[in-house]
Backbone as CSV, one residue per row, in Angstrom:
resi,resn,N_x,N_y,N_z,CA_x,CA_y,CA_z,C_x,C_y,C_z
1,UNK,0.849,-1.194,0.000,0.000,0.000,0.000,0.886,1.246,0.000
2,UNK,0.154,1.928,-0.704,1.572,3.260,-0.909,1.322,3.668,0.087
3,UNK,1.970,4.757,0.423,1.622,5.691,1.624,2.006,7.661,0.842
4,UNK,0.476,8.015,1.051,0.532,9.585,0.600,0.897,10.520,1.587
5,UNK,2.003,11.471,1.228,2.591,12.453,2.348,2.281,13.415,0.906
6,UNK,2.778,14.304,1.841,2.528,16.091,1.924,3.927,16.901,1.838
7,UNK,3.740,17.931,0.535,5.161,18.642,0.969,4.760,19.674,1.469
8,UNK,4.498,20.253,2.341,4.083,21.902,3.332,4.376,22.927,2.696
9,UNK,3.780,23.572,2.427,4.138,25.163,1.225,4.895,26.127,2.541
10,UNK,5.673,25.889,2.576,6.874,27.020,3.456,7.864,27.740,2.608
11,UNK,6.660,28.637,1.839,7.342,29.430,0.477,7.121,31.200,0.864
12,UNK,6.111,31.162,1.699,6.258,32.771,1.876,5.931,33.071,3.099
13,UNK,7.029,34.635,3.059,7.526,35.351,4.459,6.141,35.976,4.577
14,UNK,4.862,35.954,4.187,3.634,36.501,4.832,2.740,35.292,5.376
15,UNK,3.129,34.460,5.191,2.238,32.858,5.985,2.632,33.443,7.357
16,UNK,1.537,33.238,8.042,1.360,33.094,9.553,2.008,31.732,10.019
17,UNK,2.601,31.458,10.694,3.242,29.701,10.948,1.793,29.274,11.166
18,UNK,0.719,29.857,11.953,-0.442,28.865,12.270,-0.868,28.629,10.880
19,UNK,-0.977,28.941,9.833,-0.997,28.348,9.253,-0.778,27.045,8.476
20,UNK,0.596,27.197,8.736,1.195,25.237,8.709,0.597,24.592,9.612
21,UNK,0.625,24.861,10.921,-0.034,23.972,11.903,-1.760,23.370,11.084
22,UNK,-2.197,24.631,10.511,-3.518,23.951,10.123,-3.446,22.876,9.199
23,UNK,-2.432,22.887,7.980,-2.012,22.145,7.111,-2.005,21.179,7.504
24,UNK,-1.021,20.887,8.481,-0.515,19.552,9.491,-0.983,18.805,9.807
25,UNK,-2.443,19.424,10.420,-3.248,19.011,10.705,-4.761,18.370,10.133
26,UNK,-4.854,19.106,9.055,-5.223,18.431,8.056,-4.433,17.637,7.559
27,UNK,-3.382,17.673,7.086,-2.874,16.490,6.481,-2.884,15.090,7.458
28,UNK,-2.793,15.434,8.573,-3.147,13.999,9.179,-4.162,13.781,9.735
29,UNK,-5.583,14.265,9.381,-6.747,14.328,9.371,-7.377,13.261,8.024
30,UNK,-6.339,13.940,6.776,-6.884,12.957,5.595,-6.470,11.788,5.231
31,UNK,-5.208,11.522,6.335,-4.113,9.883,6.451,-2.931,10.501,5.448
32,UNK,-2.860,11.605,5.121,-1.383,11.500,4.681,-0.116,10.951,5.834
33,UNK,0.750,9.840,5.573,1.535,9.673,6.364,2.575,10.736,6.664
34,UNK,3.095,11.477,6.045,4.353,11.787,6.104,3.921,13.530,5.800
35,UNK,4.812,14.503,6.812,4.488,16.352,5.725,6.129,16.453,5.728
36,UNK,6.682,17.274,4.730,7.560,17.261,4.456,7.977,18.559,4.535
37,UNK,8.896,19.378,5.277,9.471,20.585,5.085,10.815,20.870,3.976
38,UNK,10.632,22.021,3.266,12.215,22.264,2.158,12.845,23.302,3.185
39,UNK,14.286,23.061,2.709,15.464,23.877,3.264,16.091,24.684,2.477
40,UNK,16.123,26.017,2.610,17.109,27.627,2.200,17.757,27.817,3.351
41,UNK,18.720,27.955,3.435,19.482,28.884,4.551,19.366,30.406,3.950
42,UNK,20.190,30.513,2.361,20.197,32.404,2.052,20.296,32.193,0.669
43,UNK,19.126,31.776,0.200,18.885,31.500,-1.300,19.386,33.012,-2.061
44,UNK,19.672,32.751,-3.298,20.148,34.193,-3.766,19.072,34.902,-4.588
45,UNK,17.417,34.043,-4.435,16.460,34.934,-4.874,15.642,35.184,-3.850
46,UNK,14.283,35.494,-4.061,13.164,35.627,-3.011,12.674,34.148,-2.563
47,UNK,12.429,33.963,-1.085,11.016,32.689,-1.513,10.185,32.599,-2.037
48,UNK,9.986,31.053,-2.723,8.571,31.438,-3.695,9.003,29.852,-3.808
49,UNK,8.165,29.614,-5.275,8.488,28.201,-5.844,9.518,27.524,-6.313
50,UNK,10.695,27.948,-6.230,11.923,27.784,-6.261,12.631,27.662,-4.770
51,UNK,12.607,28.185,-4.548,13.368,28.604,-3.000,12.371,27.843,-1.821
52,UNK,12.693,27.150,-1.582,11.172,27.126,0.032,12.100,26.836,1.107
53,UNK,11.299,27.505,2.022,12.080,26.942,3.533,12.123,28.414,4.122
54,UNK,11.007,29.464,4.339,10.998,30.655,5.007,11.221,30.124,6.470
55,UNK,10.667,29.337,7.173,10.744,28.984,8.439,11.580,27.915,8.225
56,UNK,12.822,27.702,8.976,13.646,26.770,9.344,13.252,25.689,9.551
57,UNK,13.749,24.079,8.698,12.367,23.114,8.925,12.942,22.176,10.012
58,UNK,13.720,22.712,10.773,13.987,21.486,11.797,13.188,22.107,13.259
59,UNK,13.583,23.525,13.245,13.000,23.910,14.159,11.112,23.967,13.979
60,UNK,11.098,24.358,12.520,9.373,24.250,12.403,8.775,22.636,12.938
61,UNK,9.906,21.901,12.410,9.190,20.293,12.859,9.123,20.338,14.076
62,UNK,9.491,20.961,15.267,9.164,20.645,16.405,7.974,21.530,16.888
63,UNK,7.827,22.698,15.981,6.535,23.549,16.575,5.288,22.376,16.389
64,UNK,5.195,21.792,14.966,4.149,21.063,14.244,4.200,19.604,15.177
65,UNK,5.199,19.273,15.811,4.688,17.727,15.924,4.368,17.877,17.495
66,UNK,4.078,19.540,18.268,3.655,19.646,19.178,2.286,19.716,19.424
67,UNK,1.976,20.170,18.454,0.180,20.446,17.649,-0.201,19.277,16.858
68,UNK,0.596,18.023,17.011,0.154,16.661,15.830,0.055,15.625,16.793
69,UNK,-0.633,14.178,16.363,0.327,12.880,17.394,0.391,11.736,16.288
70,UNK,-0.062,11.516,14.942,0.631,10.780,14.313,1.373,11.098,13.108
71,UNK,1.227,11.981,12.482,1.988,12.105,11.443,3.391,12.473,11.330
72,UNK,4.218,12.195,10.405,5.270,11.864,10.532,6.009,13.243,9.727
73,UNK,7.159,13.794,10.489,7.616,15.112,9.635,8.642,14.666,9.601
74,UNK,9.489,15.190,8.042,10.386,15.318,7.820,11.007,15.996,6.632
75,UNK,12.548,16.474,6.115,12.959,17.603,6.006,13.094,16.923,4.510
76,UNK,12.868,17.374,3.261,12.792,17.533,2.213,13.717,18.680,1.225
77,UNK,14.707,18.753,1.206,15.564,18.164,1.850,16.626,19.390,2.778
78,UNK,16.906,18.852,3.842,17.966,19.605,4.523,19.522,19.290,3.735
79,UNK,20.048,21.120,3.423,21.521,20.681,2.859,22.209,20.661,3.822
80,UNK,22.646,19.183,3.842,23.299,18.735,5.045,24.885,19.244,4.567
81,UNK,25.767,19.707,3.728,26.939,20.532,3.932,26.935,21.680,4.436
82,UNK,26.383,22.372,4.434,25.922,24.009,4.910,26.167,23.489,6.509
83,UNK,26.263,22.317,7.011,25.942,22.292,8.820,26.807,21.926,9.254
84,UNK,26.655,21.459,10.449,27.633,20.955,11.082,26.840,18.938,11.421
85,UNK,27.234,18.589,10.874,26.837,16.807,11.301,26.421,16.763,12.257
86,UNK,27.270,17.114,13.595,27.270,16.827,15.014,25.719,17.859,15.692
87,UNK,25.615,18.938,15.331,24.420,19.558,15.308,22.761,19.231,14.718
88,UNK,23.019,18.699,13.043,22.429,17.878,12.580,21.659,16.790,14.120
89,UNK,22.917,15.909,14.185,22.209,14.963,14.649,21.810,15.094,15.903
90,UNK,22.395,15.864,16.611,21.985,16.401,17.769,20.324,16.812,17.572
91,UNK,20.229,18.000,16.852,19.196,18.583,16.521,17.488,17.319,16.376
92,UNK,18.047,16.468,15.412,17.010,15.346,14.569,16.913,14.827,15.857
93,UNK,17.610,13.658,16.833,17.244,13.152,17.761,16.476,13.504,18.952
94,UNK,17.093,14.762,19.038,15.980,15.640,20.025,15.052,15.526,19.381
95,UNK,14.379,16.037,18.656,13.213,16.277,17.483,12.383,14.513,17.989
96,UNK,13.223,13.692,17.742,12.437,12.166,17.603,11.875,11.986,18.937
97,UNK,13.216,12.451,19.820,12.629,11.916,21.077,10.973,12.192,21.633
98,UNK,11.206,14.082,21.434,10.312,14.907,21.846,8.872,14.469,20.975
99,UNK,9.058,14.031,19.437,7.724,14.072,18.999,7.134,13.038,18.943
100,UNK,7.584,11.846,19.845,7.690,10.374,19.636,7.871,9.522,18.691
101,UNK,8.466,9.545,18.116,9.483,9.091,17.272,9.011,9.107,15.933
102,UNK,8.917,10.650,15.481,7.686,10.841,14.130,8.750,11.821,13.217
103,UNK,9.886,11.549,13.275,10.832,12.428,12.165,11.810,11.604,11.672
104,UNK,11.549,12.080,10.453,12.503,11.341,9.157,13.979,12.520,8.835
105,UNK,15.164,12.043,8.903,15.621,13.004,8.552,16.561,13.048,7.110
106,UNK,15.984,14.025,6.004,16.037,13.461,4.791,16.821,14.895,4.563
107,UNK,17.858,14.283,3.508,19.524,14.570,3.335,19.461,15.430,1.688
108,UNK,20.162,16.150,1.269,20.579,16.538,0.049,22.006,16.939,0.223
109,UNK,22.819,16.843,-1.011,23.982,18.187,-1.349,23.366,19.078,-1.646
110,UNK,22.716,19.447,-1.896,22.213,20.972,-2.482,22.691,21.175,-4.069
111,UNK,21.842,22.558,-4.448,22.201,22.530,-5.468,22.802,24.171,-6.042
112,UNK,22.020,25.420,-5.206,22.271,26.357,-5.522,23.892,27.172,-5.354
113,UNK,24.471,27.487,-6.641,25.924,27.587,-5.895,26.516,28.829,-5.330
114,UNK,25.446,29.632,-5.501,25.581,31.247,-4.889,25.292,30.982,-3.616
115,UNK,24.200,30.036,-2.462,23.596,29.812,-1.811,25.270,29.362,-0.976
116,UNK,25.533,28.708,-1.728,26.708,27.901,-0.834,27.790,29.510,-0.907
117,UNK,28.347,30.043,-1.402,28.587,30.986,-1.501,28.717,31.848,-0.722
118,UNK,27.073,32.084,-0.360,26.542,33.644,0.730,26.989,32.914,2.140
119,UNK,26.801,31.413,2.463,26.782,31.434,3.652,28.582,30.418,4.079
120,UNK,29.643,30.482,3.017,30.761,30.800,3.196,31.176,28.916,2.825
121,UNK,30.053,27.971,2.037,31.149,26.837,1.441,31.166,26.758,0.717
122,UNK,31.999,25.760,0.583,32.303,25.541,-0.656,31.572,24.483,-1.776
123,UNK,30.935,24.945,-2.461,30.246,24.045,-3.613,30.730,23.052,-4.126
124,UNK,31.988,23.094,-4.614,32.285,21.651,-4.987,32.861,20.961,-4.232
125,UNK,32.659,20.858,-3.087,32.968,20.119,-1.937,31.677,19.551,-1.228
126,UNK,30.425,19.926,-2.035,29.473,19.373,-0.962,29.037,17.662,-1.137
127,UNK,29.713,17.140,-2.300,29.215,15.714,-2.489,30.274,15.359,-0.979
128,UNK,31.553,15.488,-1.662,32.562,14.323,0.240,31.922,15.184,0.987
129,UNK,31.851,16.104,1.512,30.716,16.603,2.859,29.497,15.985,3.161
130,UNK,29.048,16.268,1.935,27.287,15.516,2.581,27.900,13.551,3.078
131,UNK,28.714,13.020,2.189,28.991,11.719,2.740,29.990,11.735,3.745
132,UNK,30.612,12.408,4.094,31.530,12.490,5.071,30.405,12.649,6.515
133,UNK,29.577,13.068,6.586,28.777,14.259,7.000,27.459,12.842,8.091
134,UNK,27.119,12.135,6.551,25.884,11.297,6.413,26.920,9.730,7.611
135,UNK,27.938,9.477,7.284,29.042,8.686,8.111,28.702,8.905,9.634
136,UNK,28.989,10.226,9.910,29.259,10.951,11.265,27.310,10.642,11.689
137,UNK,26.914,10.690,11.281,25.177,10.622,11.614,25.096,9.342,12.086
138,UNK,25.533,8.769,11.032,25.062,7.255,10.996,25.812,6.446,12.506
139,UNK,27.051,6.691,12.486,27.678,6.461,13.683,27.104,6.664,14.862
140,UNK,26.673,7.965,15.032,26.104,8.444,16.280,25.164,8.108,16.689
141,UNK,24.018,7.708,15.396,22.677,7.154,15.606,22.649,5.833,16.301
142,UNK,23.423,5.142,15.342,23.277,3.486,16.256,24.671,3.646,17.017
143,UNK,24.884,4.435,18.105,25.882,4.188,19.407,27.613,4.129,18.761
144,UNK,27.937,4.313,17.853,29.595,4.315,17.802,30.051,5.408,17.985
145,UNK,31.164,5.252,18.653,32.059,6.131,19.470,32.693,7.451,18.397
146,UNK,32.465,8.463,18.652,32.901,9.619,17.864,33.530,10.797,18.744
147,UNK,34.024,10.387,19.610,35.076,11.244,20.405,33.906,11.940,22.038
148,UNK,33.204,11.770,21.696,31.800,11.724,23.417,30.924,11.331,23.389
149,UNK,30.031,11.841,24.305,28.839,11.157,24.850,27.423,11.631,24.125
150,UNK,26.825,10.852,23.186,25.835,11.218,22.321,24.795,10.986,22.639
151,UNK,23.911,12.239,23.534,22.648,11.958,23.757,21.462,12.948,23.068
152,UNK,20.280,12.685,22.995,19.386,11.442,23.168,19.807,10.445,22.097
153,UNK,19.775,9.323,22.786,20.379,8.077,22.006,18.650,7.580,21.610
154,UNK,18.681,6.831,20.521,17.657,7.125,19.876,17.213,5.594,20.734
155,UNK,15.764,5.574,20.866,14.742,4.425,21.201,13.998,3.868,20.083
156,UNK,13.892,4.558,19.161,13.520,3.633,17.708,14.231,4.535,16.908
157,UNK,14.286,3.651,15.420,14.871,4.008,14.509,14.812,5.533,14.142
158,UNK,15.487,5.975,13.457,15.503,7.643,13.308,15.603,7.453,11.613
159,UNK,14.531,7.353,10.169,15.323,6.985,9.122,15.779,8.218,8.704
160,UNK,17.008,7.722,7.756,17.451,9.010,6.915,16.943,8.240,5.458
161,UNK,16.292,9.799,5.085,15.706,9.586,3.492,17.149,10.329,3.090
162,UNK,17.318,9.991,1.884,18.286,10.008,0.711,17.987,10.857,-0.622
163,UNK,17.849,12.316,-0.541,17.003,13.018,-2.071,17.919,12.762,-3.296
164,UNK,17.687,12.985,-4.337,18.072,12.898,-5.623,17.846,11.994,-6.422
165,UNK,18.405,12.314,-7.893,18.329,11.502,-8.648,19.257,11.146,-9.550
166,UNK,20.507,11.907,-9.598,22.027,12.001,-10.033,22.486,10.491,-9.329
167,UNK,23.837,9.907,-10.094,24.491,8.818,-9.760,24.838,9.136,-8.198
168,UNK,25.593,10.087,-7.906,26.196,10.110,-6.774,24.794,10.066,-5.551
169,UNK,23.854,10.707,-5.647,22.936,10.442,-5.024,22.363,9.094,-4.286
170,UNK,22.150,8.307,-5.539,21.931,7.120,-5.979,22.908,6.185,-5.353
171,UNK,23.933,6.306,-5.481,24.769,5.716,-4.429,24.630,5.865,-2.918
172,UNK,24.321,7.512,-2.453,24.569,7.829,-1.306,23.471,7.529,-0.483
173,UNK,22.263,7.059,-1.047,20.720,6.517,-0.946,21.142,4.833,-0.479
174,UNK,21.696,4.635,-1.619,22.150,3.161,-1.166,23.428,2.662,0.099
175,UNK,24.318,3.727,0.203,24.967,3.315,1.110,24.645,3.723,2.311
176,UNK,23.670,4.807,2.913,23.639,5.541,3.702,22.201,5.437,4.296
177,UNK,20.898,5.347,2.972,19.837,5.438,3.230,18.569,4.502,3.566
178,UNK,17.752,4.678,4.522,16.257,3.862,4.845,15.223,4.458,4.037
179,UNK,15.551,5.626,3.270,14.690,5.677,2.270,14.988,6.714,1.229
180,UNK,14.516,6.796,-0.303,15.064,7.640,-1.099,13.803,8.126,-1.681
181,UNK,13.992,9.566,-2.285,12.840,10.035,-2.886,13.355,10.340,-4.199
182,UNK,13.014,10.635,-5.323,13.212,10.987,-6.461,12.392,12.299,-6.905
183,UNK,12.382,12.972,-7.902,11.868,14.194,-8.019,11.738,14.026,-9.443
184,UNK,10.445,15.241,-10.404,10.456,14.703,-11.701,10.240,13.739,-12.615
185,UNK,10.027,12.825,-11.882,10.214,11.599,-12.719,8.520,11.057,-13.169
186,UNK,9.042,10.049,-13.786,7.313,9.373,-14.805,7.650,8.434,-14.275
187,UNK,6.652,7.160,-14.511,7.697,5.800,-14.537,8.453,4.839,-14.482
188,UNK,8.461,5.099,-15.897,9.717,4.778,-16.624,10.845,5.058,-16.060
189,UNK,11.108,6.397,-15.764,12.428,7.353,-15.342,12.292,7.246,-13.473
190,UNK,11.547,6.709,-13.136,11.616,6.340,-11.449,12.220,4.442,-11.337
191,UNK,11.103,3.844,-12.274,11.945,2.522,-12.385,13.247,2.166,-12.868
192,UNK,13.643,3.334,-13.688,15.198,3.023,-14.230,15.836,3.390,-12.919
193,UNK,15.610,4.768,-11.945,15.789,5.206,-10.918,16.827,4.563,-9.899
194,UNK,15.089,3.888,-9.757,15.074,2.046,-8.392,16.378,1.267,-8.759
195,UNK,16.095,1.145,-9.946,17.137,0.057,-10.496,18.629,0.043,-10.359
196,UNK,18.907,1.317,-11.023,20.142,1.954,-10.450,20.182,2.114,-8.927
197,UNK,19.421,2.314,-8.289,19.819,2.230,-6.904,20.149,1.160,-6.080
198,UNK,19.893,0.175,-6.511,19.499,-0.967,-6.188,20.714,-1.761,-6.150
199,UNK,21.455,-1.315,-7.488,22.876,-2.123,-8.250,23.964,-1.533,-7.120
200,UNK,23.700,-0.680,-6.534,24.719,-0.151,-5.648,24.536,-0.471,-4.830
201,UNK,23.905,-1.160,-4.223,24.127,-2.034,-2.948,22.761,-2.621,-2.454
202,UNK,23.191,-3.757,-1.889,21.523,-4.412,-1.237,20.795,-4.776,0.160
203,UNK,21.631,-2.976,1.387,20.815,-2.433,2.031,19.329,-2.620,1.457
204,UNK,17.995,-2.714,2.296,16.712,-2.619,2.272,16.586,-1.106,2.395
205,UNK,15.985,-0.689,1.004,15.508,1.059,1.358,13.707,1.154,0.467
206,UNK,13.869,2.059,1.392,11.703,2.343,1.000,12.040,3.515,-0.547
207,UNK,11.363,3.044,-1.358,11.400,4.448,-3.020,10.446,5.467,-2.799
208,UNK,10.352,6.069,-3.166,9.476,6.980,-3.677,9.606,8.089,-4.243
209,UNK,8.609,9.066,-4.694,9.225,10.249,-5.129,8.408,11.087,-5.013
210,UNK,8.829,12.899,-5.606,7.767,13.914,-5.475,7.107,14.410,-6.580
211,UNK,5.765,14.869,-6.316,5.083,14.881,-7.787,4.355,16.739,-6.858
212,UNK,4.487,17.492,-8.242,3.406,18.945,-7.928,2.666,19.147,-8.705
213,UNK,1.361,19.211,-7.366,0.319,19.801,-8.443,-0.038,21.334,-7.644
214,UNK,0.235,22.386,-8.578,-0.068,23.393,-7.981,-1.088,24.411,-8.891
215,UNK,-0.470,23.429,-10.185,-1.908,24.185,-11.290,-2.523,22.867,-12.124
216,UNK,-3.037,23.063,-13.184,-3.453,22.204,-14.468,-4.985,21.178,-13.448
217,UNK,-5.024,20.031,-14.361,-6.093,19.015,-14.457,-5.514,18.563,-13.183
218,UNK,-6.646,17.868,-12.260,-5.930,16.808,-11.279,-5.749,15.763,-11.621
219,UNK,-6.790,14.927,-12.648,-6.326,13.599,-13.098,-5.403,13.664,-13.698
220,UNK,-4.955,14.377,-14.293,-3.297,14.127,-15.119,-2.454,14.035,-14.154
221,UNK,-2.588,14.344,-12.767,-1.361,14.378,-11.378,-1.793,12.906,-11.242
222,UNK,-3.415,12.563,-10.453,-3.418,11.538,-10.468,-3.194,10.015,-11.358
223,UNK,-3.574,10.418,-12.373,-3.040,9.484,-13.316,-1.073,8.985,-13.174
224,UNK,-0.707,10.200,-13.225,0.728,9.963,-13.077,0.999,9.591,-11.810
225,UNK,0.719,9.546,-10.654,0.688,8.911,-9.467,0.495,7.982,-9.477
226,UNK,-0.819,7.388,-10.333,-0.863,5.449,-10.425,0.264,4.865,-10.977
227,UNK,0.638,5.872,-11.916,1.770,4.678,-12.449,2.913,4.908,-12.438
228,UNK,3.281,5.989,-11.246,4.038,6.145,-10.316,4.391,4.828,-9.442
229,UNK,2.900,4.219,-9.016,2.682,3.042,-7.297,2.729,1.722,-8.894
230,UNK,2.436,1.853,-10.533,2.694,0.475,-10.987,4.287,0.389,-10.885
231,UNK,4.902,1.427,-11.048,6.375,1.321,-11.141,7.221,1.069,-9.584
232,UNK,6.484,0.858,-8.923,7.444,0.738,-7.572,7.371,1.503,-6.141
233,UNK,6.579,2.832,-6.957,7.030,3.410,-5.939,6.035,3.378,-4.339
234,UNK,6.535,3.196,-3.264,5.850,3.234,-2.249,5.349,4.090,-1.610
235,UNK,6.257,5.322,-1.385,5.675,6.505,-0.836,5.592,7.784,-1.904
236,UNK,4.546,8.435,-2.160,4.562,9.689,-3.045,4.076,10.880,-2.276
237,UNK,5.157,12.003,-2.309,4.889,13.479,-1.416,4.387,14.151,-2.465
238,UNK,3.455,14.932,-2.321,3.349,15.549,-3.429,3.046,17.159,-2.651
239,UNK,3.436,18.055,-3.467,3.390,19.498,-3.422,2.194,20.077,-4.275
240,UNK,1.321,21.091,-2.794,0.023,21.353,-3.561,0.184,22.859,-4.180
241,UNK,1.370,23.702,-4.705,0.968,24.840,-4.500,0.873,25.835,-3.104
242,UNK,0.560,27.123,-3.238,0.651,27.925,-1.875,-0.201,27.691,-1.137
243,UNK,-0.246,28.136,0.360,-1.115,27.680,1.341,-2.157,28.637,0.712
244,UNK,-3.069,28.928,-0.037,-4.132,28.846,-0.034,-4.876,28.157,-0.662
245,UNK,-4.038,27.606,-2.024,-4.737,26.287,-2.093,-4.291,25.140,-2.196
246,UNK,-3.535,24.970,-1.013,-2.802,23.205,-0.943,-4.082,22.865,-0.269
247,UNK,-4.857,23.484,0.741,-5.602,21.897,1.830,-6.666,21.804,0.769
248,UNK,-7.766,22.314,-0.565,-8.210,22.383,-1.320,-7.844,21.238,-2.509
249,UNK,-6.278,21.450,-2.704,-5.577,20.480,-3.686,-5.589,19.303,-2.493
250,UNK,-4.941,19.333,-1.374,-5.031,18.129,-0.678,-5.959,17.071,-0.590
251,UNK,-7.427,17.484,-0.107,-8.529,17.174,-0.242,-8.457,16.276,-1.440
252,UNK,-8.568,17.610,-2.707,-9.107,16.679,-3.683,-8.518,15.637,-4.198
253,UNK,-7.436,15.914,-3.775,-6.082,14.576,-4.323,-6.197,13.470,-3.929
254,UNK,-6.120,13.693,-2.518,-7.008,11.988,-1.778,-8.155,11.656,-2.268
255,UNK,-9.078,12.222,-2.269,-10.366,11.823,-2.624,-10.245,11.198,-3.873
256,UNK,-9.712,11.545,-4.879,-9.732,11.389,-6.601,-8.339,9.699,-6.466
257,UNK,-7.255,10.313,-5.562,-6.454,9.354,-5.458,-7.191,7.441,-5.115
258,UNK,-7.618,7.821,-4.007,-8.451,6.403,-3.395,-9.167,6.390,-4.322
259,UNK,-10.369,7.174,-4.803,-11.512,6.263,-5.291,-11.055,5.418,-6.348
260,UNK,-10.134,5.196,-6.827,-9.650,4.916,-8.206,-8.869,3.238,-7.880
């Protein structure tokens, strides 16, 4: 059974945060499993549909999973070079402990290279960072020794999702990840995806990917969503557009999604 999540429109500096909370809350009102926050630190345009992440999504995940009790948040993707690892994981585990164990913490290099830029790294250094980076996590999570004492030590699993769709990704999904998302894709171009991911190693990881509907027909989203779940995929986030009409698109997406 697939499982439908939510990407949270955290695209503009005039959203009220209660607003997400309402989202949230709808979204796990209609069984979406999963809401998903995007990450900017100092994008080099405005927020909008390009850029998302006005509210910080590690700290927003803890406002939302105070106002939630099952749905599951997580970061879509946090550029994990821009940080510090040890903070990272610090940060996520608190997060799990506190929301009972309802955060995914899902990884990118990033892509913008002015972004890396404004806030002082280096861009072509973020592939060995993000894996250098994703190492230091992984260690800390299940108890190996990294020079102190790493608490909250986690009581259930903490997964890390894996974004992209580039080789190196694809690898770093497979060596690193409990689950990967893909972006863009049909198919065809998600099952070639899987496949390639797959060849790189045979860790157990959950697929899926992100699909937006923020304008056009809905059955053409939904349509491409079915054969999205014939091709493999298990979990699909999909992005509704701005908060005024994602819980509108939400709604109708489930509704049109199930009956089918």
């Amino acid at each position: 059974m697939v499982e439908l999540q939510v990407v949270l429109p955290d695209e503009s500096a005039t959203m009220p945060p209660e607003r997400l909370v309402e989202l949230a809350i709808a979204a796990q009102d209609l069984g979406y499993g999963t809401a998903w926050l995007p990450d900017h630190l100092l994008p080099p345009g405005e927020f909008g549909s390009t850029y998302g992440g006005v509210y910080e999504p590690l700290v927003t995940i803890g406002y939302l999973a105070a106002r939630t009790s099952r749905i599951r948040f997580g970061t879509s993707v946090l550029v994990l070079p821009m940080r510090s690892p040890y903070v990272v994981a610090k940060q996520a585990a608190t997060l799990h402990r506190l929301s009972g164990e309802r955060v995914v913490l899902g990884i990118g290099a990033g892509w913008a290279k002015a972004e890396f830029a404004a806030v002082g790294s280096v861009f072509e250094e973020r592939g060995r960072r993000t894996d250098e980076s994703l190492a230091i996590i992984r260690d800390l999570f299940e108890g190996r020794d990294r020079g102190g004492v790493f608490e909250p030590k986690l009581r259930a699993p903490l997964p890390l999702m894996i974004g992209g769709t580039t080789a190196p990704a694809l690898r770093r999904a497979a060596r690193y990840g409990d689950e990967w998302q893909g972006l863009g894709l049909d198919g065809a171009g998600f099952a070639a995806a899987v496949a390639r991911l797959r060849s790189f190693g045979e860790r157990p990881i959950k697929v899926g990917t992100r699909l937006d509907w923020s304008t056009g027909d809905p059955e053409l989203v939904v349509a491409a969503a079915r054969e999205l779940v014939d091709a493999g995929a298990e979990t699909l986030a999909v992005s509704f557009g701005d908060e005024q009409t994602a819980l509108d698109r939400m709604t109708r997406f489930r509704d049109l999604f199930t009956a089918g």
